[in-house]
Structure formats: C-alpha cells, structure tokens
Steps between C-alpha positions, in 0.01 A plus 500: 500500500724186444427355841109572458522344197697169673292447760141546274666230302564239821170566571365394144751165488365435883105566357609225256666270715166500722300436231677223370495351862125579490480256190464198755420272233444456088254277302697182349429200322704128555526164411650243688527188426542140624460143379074492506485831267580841540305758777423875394489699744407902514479787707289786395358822629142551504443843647618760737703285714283122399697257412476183314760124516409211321636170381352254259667138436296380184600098433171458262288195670716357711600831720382830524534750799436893537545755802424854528543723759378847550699695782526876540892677517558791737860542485674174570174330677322230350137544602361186370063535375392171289665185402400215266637213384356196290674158393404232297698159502344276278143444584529657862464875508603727851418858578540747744439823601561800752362826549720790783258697685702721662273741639328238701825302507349172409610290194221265310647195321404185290671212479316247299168421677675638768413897627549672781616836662799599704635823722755683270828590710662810386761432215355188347562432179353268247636183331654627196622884622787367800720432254410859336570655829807308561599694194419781580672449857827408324516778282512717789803337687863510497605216316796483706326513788197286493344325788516103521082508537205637384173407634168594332113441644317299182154401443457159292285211484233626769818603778654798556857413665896651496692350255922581523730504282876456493741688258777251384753768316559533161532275207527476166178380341497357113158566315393454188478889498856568635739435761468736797625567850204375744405550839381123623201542747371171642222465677463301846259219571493237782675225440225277496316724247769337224484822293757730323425793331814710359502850365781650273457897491732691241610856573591592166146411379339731796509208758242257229489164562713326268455141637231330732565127682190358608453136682243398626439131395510608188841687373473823302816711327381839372809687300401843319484473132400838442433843673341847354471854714232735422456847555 
C-alpha cells in the first residue's frame, strides 16, 4: 500500500512539474527608463495561445513612439502574425507595418510610402519578438554551459536577414529597480554599419531584460525601473 501510495504521489509532483514547464510564459508589465522619458512596455495574452508585446515611449510633442506585435506561442516558438509601429519626432511622423502569412508563406509590409511583399523563410521572426525568443532560448539552457552564439532569422525594415548574437558572460547590472546578475548578449554588425546594440538578461527575474544599449547615431540607455507578473 505504502509503495502505491509513493509512486501515485511522484506521479502527481511530476504532473506538476510539467505543468509548470508548460507555463512558457506570464503576462507582465515594465518600465524602463532612460534620459528622453521612460518606455512601458507589456506582454499580454489575448486568447488560446495569441499573444500580445508592446512598447510606448510618450515624450509629449517633441517624441512619441509605439510598437505592437501580435505573435502566436506554441511551446517555446515565436510564430510572429502582425506588427506595427508609429513615431512621431517633432513635426515628422514614421510608420510601419507587417502582416505573416504563413500559410502562403509570404509576409506584406509598409514602410512609410514604401510597401511591398517578401517570401517568408521558416523561423522568421518579427522586429520586436527576437529578443522574446532569445528569452525564451536562454531559459532553456545550462547556464554553465551556454554557447558563445546565437543566430536568429529577423524580418525588419522591408528585409528579412540572420542576425547573431554573442553571449559575453555574466555581470552585475545596477538598475534603478535592483542590482542583478546579467547575462550580456551583444549583437554583431559589420564594422562599417557603426552600430552597437547590448542586451543584459537577468535569470533571477525569468531571463527579463534589465538593461538595453542602443547606438546608432543616436545613443540610447534603457535601465528597468519597474517590473509586474500577472497570472
């Protein structure tokens, strides 16, 4: 009786452990922050398995900018559908757009004036969810055994191309919301592309982004200022 009773319990604690592994993701809410304002940024579930990420920078007149993707989650793929983004600096406002057909594999984008069509390739994502899959990725590895590249097909501004990354170790990251042990991602351009983009990913806050480096004539610091799960 004992030993029915043990092994109908490991396989109640090993229903619970694959549910909790099932529980890919949860909604949350943050604010980071940097010198032009602060950016919220969300990540909710629609339905079934629908997902929506956003981000909104609002600097009143001068500087406004908002991006929403909608992607689909089956397991730990990213299965990008719509993506929008607007901007307004000063007077001059920017928009784009892209829809992921993936029964016909073709994705539909706007850029401005600009529209046009391209041949999906099998893993693309969009150009807010890499960095949601990188996550995702991550979370899945052996810290202690992580591999010095990642490399990730992306769709953004009318191109579809393979973007890698390199993971730099770990370092501790000051934010206004804590100090925490980070994994530094960067990602690699051409040298002649004069770009740096930087990712800090912290374990103990499920492998969020605590800080974001951005140049690209313009220099941008994000540091997170604040950071809500959901149910």
């Amino acid at each position: 009786m004992r030993n029915k009773l043990f092994i109908i319990l490991l396989m109640f604690f090993a229903f619970q452990l694959s549910a909790e592994k099932l529980e890919v993701l949860k909604p949350s809410k943050a604010t980071l922050t940097m010198k032009a304002g602060d950016m919220e940024v969300w990540l909710e579930k629609k339905e079934n398995n629908i997902w929506e990420m956003g981000s909104l920078v609002d600097g009143g007149r001068v500087f406004q900018r908002k991006e929403v993707s909608i992607f689909e989650l089956k397991e730990d793929s990213v299965i990008p559908l719509e993506h929008k983004m607007s901007m307004k600096i000063l007077f001059k406002k920017i928009k784009a757009s892209a829809r992921f057909n993936w029964e016909n594999l073709t994705l539909d984008y706007g850029e401005g004036k600009d529209k046009g069509s391209l041949k999906l390739i099998d893993g693309t994502l969009g150009p807010a969810t890499a960095q949601l899959k990188m996550r995702l990725d991550l979370r899945s590895m052996d810290i202690n055994a992580l591999p010095e590249k990642i490399k990730y097909v992306v769709y953004y501004r009318g191109e579809i191309k393979e973007r890698t990354y390199s993971l730099k170790g770990f370092e501790d990251t000051e934010t206004p919301f804590g100090t925490f042990n980070t994994l530094k991602v960067e990602r690699e351009f051409l040298p002649e592309e004069e770009r740096e983009q930087i990712y800090w990913f912290a374990p103990d806050l499920d492998f969020s982004i605590v800080r974001i480096l951005n140049t690209d004539g313009r220099k941008s610091d994000l540091l997170l200022k604040s950071l809500e799960f959901g149910d």
